[in-house]
PyMOL CGO cylinders between C-alpha atoms (Angstrom):
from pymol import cmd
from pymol.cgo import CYLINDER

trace = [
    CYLINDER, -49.03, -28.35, 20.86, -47.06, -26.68, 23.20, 0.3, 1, 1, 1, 1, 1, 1,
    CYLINDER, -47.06, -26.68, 23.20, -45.23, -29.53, 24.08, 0.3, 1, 1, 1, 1, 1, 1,
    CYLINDER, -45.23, -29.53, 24.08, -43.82, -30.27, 20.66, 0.3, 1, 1, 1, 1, 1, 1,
    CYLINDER, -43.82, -30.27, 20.66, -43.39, -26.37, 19.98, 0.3, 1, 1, 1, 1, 1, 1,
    CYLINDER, -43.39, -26.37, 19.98, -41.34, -26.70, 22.35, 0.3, 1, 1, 1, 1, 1, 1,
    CYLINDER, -41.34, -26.70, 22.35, -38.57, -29.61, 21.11, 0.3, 1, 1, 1, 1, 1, 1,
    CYLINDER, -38.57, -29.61, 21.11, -38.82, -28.09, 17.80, 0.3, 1, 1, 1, 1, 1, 1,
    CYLINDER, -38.82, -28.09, 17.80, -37.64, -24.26, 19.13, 0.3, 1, 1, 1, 1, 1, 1,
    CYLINDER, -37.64, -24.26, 19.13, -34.83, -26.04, 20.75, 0.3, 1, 1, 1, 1, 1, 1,
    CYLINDER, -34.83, -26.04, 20.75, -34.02, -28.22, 17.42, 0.3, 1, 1, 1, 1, 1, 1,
    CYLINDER, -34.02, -28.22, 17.42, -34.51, -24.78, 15.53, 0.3, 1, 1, 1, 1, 1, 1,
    CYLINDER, -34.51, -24.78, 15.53, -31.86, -23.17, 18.15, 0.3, 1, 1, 1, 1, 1, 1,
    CYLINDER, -31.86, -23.17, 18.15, -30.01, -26.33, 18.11, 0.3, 1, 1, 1, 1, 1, 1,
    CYLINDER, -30.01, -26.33, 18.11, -29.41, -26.45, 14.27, 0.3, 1, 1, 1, 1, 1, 1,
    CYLINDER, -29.41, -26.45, 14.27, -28.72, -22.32, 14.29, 0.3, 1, 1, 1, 1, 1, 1,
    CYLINDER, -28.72, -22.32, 14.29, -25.98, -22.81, 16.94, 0.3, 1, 1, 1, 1, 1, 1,
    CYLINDER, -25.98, -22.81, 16.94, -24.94, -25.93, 14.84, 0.3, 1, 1, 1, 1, 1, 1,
    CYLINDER, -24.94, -25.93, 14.84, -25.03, -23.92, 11.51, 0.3, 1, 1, 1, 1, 1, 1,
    CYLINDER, -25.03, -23.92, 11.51, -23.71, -20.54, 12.98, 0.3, 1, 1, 1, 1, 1, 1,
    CYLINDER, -23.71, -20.54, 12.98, -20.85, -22.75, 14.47, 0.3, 1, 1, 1, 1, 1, 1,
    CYLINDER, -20.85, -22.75, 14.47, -19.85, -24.41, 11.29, 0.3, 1, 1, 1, 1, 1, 1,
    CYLINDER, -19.85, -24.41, 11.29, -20.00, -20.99, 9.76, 0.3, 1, 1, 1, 1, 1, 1,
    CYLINDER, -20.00, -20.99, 9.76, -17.74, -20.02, 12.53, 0.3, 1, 1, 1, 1, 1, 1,
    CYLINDER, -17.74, -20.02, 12.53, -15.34, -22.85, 12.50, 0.3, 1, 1, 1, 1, 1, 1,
    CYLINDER, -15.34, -22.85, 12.50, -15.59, -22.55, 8.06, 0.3, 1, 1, 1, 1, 1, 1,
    CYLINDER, -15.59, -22.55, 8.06, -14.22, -18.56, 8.24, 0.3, 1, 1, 1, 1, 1, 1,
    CYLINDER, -14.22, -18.56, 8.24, -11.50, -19.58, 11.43, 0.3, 1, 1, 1, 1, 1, 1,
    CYLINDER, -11.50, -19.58, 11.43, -10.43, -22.10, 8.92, 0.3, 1, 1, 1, 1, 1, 1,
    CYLINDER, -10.43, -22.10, 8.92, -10.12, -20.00, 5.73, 0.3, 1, 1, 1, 1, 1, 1,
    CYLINDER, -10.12, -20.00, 5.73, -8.79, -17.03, 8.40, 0.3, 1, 1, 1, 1, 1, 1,
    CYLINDER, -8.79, -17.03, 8.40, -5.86, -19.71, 9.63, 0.3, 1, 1, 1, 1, 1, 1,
    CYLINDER, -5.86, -19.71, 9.63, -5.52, -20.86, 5.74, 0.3, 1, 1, 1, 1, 1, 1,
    CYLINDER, -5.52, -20.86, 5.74, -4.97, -17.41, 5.05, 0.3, 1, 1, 1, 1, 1, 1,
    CYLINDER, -4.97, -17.41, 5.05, -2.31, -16.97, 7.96, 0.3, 1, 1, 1, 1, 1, 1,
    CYLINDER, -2.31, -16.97, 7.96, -0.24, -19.86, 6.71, 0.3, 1, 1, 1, 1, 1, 1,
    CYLINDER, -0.24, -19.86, 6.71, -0.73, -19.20, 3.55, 0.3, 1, 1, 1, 1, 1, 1,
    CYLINDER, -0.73, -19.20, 3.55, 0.83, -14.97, 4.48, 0.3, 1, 1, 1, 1, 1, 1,
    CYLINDER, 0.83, -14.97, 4.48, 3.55, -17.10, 6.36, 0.3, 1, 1, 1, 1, 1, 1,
    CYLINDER, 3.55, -17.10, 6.36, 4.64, -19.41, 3.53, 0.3, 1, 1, 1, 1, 1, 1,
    CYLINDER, 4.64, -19.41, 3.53, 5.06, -16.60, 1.73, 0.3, 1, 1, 1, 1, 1, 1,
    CYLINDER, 5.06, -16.60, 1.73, 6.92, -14.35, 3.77, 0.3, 1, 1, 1, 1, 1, 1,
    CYLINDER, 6.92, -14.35, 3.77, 9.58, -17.56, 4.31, 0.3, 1, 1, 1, 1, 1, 1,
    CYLINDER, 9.58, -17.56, 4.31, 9.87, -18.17, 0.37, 0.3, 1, 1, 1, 1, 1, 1,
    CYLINDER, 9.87, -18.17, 0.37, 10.61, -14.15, -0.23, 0.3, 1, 1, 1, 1, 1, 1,
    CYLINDER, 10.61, -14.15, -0.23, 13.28, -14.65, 2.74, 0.3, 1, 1, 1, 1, 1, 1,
    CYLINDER, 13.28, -14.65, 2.74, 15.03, -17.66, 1.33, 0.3, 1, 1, 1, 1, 1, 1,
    CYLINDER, 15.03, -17.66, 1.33, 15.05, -15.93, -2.23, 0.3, 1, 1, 1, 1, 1, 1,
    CYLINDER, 15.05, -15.93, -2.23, 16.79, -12.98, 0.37, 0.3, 1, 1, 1, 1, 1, 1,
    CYLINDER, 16.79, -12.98, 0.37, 18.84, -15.07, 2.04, 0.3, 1, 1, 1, 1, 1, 1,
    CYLINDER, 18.84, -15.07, 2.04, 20.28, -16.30, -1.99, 0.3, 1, 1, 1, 1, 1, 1,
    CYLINDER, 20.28, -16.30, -1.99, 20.80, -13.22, -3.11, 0.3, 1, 1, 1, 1, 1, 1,
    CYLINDER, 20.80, -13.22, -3.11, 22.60, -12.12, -0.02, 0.3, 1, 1, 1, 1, 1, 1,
    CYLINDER, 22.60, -12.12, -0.02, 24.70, -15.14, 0.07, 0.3, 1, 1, 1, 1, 1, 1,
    CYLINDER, 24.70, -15.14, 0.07, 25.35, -14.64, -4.07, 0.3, 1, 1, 1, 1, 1, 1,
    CYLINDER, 25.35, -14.64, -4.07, 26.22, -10.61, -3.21, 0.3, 1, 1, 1, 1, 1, 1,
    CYLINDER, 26.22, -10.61, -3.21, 28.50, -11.62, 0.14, 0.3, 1, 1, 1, 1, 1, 1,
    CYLINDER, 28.50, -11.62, 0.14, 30.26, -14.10, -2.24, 0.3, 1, 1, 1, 1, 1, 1,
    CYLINDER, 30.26, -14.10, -2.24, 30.70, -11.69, -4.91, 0.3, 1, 1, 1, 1, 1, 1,
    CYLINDER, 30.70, -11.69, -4.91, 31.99, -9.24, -2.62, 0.3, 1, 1, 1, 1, 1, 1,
    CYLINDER, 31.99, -9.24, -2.62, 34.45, -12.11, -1.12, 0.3, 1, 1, 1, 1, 1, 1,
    CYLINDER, 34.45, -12.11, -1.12, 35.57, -12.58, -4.40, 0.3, 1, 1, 1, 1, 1, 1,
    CYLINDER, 35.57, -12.58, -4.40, 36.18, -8.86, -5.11, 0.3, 1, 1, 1, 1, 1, 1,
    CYLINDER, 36.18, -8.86, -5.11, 38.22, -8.30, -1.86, 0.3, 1, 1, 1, 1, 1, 1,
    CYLINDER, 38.22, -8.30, -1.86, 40.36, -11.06, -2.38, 0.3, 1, 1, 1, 1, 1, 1,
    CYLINDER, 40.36, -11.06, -2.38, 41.21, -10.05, -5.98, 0.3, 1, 1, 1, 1, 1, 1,
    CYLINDER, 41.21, -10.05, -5.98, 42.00, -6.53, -4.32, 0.3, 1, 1, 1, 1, 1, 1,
    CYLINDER, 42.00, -6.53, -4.32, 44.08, -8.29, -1.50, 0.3, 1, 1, 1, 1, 1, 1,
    CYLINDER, 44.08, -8.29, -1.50, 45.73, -10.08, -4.52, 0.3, 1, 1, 1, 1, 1, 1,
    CYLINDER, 45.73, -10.08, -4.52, 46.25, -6.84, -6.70, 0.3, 1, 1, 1, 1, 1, 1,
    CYLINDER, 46.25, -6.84, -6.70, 48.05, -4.93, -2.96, 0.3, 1, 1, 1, 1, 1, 1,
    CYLINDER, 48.05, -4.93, -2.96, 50.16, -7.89, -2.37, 0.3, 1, 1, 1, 1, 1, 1,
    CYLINDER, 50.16, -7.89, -2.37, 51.52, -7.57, -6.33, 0.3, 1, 1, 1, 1, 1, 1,
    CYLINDER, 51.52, -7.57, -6.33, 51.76, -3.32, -5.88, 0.3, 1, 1, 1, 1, 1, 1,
    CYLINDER, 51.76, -3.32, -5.88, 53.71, -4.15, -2.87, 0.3, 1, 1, 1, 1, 1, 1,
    CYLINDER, 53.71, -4.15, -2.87, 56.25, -6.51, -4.34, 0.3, 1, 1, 1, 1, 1, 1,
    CYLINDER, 56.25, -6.51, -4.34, 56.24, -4.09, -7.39, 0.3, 1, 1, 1, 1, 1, 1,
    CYLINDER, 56.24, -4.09, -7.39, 56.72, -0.98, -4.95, 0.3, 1, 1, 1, 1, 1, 1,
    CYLINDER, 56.72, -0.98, -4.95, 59.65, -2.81, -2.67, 0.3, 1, 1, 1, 1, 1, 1,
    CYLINDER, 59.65, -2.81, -2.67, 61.68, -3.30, -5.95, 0.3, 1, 1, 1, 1, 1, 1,
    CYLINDER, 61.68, -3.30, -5.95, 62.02, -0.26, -7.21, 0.3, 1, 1, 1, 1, 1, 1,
    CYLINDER, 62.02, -0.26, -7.21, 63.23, 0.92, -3.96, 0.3, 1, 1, 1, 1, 1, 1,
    CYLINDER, 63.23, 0.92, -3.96, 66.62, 0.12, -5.12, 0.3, 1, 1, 1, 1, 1, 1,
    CYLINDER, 66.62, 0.12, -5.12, 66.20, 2.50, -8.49, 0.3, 1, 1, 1, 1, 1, 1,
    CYLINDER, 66.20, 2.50, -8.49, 64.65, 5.39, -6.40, 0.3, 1, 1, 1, 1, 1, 1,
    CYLINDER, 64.65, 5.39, -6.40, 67.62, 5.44, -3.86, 0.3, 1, 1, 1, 1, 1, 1,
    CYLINDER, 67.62, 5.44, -3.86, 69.87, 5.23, -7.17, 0.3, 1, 1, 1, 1, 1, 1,
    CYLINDER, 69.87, 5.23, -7.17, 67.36, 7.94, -8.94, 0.3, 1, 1, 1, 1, 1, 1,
    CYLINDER, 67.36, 7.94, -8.94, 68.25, 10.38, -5.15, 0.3, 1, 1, 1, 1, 1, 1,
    CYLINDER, 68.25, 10.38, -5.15, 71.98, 9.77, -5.22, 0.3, 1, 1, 1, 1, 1, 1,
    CYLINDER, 71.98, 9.77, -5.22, 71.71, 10.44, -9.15, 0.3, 1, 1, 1, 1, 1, 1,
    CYLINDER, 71.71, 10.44, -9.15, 69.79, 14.01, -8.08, 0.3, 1, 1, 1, 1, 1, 1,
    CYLINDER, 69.79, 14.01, -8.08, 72.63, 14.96, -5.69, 0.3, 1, 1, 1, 1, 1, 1,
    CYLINDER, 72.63, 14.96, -5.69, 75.26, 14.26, -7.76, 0.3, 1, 1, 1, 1, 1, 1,
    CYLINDER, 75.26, 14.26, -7.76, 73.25, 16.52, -10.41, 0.3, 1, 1, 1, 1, 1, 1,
    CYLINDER, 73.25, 16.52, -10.41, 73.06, 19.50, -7.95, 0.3, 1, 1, 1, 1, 1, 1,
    CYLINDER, 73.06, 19.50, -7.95, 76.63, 19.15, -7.13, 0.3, 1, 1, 1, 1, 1, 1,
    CYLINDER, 76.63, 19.15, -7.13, 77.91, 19.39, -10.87, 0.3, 1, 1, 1, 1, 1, 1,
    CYLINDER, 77.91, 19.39, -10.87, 75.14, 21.92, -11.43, 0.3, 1, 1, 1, 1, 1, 1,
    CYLINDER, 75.14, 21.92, -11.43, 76.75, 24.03, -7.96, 0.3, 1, 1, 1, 1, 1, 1,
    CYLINDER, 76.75, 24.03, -7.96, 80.23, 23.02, -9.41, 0.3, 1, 1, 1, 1, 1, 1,
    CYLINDER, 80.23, 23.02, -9.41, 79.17, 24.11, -13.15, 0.3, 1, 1, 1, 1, 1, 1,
    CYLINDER, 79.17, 24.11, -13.15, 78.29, 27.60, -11.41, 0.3, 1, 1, 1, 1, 1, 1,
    CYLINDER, 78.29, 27.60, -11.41, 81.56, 28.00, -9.45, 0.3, 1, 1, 1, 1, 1, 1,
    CYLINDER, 81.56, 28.00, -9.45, 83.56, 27.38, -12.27, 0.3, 1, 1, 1, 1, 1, 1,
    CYLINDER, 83.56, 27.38, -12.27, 81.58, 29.83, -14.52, 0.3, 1, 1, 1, 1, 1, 1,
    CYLINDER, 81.58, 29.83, -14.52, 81.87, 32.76, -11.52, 0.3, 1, 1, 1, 1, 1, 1,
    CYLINDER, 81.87, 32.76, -11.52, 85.61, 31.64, -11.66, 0.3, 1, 1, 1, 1, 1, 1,
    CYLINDER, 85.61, 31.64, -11.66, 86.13, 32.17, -15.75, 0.3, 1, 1, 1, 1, 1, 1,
    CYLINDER, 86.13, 32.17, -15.75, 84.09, 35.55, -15.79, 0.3, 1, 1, 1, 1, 1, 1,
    CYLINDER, 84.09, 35.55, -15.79, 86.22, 36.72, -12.63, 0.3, 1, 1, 1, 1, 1, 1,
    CYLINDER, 86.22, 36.72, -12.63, 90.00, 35.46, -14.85, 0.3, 1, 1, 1, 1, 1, 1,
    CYLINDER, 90.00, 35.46, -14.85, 88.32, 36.86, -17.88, 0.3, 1, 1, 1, 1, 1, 1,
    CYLINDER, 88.32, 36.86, -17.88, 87.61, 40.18, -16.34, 0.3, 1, 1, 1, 1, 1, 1,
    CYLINDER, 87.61, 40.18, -16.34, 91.04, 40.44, -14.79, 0.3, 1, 1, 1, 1, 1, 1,
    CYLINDER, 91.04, 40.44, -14.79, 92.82, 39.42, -18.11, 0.3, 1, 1, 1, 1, 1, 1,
    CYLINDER, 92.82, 39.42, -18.11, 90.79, 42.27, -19.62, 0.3, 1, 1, 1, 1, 1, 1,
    CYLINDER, 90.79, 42.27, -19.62, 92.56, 44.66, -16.70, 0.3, 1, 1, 1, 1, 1, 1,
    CYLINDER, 92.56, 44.66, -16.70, 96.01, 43.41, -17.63, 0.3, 1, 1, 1, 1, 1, 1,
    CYLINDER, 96.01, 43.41, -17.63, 95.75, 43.85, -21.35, 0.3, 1, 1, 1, 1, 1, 1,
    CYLINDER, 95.75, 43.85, -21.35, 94.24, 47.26, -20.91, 0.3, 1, 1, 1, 1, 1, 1,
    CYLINDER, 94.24, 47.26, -20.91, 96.70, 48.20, -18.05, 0.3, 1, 1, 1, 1, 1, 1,
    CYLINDER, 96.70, 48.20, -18.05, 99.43, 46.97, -21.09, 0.3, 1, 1, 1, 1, 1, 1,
    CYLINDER, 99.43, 46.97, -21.09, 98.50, 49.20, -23.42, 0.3, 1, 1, 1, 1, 1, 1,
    CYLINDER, 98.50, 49.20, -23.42, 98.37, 51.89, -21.57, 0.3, 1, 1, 1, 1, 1, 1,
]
cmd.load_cgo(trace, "trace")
């Protein structure tokens, strides 16, 4: 009997190596499932990224070039009323001239006024 215990320990070992490696090889493959499974995943969330990066960049394309668009029209607004400020400046000197003008001429009536007071009192004395 020792003879055939002995083919049947080494068929028992046989088919518990065979069973522990299928075992084995089964949780590898659910492990490597898993993996690509973790990795599929991780590439779908970065493409849905990726869109709503490329939808924010575009949106923020759009929004500087409506900005460019808006400086360009300031500018053109800004370099034609150049013509009324310089007009507005020589206005504002013109104004301060009068106004110094208006003040000399007021100094100059007081100062006749005051000395045609002199001569009509210096008369009736």
């Amino acid at each position: 009997m020792s003879e055939q215990a002995a083919p049947a320990a080494v068929d028992n070992r046989q088919e518990m190596l065979a069973k522990a490696a299928t075992n084995m090889f089964e949780k590898v493959s659910k492990h490597l499932q898993g993996e690509l499974y973790a990795s599929t995943e991780d590439y779908k969330l970065l493409e849905k990224m990726n869109g709503v990066t490329t939808e924010k960049f575009q949106e923020l394309t759009n929004q500087a070039a409506e900005i460019n668009k808006n400086m360009d029209k300031l500018q053109e607004e800004a370099s034609e009323l150049i013509p009324t400020l310089d007009q507005i400046d020589v206005l504002e000197t013109s104004v301060e001239e009068l106004m110094n003008t208006a003040t000399l001429l007021d100094d100059y009536s007081k100062n006749l006024e005051a000395k045609y007071k002199e001569v009509i009192i210096a008369r009736r004395s």
